[in-house]
ZALO-219978 format. One record per residue (C-alpha): x, y, z. Coordinates in pm, 1 decimal, decimal comma, padded with zeros to 6 digits. Example, Ala and Ser with C-alpha at 12.3 -4.5 7.8 and 13.67 -1.06 7.14 Angstrom:
2
01230,0 / -00450,0 / 00780,0
01367,0 / -00106,0 / 00714,0
//
This chain:
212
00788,6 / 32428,1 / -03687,8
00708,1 / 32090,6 / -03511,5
00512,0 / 32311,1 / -03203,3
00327,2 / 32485,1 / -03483,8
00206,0 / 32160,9 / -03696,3
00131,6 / 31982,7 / -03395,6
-00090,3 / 32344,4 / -03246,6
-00257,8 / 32283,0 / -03568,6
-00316,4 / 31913,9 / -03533,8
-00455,0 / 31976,2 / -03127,5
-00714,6 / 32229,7 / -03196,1
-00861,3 / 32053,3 / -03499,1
-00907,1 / 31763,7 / -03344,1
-01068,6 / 32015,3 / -03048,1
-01295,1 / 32149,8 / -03326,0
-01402,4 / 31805,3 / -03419,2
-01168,1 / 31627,2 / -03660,6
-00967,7 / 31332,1 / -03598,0
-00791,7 / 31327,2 / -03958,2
-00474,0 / 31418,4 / -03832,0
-00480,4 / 31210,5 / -03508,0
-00573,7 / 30880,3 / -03641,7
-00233,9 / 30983,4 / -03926,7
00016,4 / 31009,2 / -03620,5
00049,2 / 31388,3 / -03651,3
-00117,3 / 31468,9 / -03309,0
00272,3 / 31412,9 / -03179,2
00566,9 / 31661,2 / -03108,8
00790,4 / 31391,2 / -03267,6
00982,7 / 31568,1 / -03550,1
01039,7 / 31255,1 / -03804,5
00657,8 / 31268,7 / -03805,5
00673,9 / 31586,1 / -03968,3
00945,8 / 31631,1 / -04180,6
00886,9 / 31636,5 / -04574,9
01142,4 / 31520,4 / -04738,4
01061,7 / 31787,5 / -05076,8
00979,7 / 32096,0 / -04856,0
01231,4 / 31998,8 / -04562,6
01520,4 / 31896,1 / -04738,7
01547,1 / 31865,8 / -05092,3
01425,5 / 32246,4 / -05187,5
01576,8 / 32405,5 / -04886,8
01925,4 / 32299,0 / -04987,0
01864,0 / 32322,1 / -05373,8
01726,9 / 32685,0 / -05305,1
02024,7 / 32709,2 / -05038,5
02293,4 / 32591,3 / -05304,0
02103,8 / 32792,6 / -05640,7
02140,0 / 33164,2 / -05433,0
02487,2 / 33058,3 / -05378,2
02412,3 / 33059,4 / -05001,7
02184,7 / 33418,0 / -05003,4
01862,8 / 33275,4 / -04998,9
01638,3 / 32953,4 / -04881,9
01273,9 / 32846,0 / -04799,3
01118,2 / 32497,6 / -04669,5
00864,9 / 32396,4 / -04472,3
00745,3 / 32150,6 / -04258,7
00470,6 / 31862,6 / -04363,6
00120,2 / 32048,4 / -04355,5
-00128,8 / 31880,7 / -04117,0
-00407,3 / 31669,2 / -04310,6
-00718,1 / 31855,5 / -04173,7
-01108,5 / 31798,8 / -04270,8
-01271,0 / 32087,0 / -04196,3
-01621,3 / 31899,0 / -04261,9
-01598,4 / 31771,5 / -03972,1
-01547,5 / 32098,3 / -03734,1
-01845,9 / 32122,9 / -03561,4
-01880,3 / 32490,2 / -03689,5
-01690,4 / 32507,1 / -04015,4
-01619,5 / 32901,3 / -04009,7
-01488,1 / 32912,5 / -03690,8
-01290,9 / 32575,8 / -03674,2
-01112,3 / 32664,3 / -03974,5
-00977,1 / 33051,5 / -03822,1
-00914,0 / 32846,3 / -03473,6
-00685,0 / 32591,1 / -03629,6
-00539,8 / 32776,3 / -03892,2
-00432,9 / 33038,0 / -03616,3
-00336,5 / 32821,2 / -03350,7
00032,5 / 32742,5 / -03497,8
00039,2 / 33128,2 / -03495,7
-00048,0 / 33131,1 / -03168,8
00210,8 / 32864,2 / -03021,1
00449,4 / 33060,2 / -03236,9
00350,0 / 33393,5 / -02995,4
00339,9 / 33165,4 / -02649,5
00704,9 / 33018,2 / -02771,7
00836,8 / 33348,6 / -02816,8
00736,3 / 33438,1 / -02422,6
00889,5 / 33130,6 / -02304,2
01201,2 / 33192,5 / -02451,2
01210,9 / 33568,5 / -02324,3
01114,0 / 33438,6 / -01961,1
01377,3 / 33169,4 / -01981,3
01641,1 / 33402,1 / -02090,6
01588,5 / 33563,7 / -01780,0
01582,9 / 33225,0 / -01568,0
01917,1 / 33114,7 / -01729,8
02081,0 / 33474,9 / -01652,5
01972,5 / 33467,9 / -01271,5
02066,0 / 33079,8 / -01250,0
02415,3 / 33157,9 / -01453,7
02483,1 / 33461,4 / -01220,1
02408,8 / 33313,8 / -00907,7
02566,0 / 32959,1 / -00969,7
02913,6 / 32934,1 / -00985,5
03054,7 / 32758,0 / -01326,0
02735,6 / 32780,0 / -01547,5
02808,2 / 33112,3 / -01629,3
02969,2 / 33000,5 / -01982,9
02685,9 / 32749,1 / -02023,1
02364,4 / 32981,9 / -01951,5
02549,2 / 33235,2 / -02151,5
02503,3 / 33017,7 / -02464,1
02160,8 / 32901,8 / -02358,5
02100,0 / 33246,5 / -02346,6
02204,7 / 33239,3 / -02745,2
01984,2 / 32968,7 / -02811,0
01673,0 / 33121,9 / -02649,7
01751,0 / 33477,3 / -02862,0
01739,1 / 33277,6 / -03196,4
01440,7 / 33114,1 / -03022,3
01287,7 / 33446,4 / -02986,5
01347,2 / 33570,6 / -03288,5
01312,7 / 33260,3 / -03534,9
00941,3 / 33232,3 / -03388,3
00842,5 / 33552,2 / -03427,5
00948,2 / 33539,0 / -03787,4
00730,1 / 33195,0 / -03810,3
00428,4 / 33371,2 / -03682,7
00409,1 / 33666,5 / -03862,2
00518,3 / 33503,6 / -04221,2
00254,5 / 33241,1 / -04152,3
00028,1 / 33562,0 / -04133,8
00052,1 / 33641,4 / -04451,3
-00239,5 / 33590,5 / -04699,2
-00082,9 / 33373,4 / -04947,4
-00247,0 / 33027,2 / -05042,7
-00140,0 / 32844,4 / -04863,3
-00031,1 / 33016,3 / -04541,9
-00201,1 / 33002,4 / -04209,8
-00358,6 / 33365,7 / -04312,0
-00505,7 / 33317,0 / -04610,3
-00736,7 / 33089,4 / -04490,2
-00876,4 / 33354,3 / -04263,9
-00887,5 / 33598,4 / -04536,7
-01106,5 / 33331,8 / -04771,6
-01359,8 / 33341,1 / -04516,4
-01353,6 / 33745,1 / -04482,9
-01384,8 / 33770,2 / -04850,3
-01746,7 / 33782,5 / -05046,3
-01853,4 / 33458,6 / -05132,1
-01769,7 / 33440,3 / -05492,9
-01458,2 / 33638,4 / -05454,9
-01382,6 / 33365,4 / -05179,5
-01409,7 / 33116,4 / -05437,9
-01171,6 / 33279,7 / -05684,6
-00953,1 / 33292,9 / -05396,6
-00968,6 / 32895,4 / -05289,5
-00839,4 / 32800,9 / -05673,9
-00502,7 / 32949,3 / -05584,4
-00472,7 / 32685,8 / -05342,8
-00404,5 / 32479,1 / -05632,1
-00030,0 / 32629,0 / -05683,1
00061,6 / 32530,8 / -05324,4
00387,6 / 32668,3 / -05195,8
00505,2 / 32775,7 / -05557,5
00315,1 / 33175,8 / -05443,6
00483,8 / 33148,2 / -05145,6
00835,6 / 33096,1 / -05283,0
00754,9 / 33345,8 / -05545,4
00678,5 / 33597,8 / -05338,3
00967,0 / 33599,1 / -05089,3
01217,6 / 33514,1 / -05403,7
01121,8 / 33783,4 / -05628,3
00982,1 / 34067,4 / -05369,7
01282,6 / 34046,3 / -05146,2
01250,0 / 34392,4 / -05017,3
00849,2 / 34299,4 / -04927,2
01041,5 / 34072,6 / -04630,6
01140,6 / 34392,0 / -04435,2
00769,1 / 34508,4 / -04434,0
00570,9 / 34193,8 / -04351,0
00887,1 / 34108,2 / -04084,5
00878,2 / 34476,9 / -03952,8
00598,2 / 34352,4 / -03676,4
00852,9 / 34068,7 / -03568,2
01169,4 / 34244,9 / -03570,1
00954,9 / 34521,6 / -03325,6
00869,4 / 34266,3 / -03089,3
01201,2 / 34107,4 / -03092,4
01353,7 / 34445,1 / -02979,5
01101,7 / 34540,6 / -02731,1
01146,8 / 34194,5 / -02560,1
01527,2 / 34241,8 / -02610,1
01529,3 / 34545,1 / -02471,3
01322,0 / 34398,8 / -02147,2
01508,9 / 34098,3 / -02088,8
01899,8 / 34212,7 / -02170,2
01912,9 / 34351,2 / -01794,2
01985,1 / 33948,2 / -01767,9
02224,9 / 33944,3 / -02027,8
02532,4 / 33731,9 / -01882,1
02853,8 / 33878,5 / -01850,9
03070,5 / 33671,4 / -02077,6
02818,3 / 33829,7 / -02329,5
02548,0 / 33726,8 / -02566,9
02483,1 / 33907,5 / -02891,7
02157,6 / 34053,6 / -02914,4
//
């Protein structure tokens, strides 16, 4: 989440704003953006409500004016994808390191038990950003992809669209609250790639055995 803000913060101020760099958020320092409603208080109320079946935060959105972008249509599609995108490049790392740690923890006597819980680590790493990038993808105010659908829609139907900004994340909990089944749809992309890269890498897999 902190890689995917701060992706967001780097390529607008690439495009031409400085909002979110002269606010502090141009950093990889977690504290900087943590909201304490979306990060805390309704994950564990959500959390506690579902009795432990079902939760939701986020991190603290980056302030952004897309005014400034030197080309408003295209600034706003390259920063609103480029969390999406760090999500993708995150997901690679992980799968290459899984393989690093597996040669290093065969090859190196006594890090076996170590690498083989790195190896854990980097799985959930895999996974958890896959699941970031494609639910960012989805075209619900105010997710990373509905502001590239507003500017694929006609102009007034655009508009109509923009004025469910006003609910914020309320949609988004909505949705994933009451359409539970719609998560193994808009998920099935991410659970794919998850296997395929499984599948690729788990010739590394350490002995003493890490769960897919």
């Amino acid at each position: 989440m902190v890689a995917h803000e701060y992706a967001h913060a780097a390529a607008a101020y690439r495009q031409g704003d400085d909002t979110a760099f002269m606010l502090g958020r141009l950093t990889l320092n977690p504290l900087k953006h943590i909201d304490p409603l979306m990060t805390v208080i309704v994950p564990v109320m959500l959390w506690y409500a579902s009795h432990g079946t079902f939760t939701f935060g986020a991190a603290k959105p980056v302030p952004v004016n897309p005014r400034n972008y030197r080309n408003y249509r295209r600034g706003d599609i390259i920063v609103s994808l480029a969390g999406i995108a760090t999500n993708i490049g995150l997901y690679v790392a992980c799968a290459v390191l899984f393989v690093v740690a597996g040669v290093v923890g065969t090859h190196v006597a006594g890090l076996s038990g170590s690498f083989a819980i790195f190896q854990r680590m980097l799985l959930a790493g895999m996974y958890l950003n896959l699941v970031l990038a494609f639910f960012n993808l989805l075209p619900i105010p105010p997710l990373d992809g509905s502001h590239v659908l507003k500017h694929l829609l006609p102009p007034q139907a655009g508009l109509q669209f923009r004025a469910l900004y006003r609910s914020g994340f309320l949609l988004v909990i909505a949705f994933v609250y009451l359409l539970p089944g719609a998560q193994k749809i808009y998920l099935w992309p991410a659970q794919q790639l998850y296997e395929v890269a499984h599948s690729v890498v788990g010739g590394y897999q350490l002995a003493t055995g890490v769960a897919p």
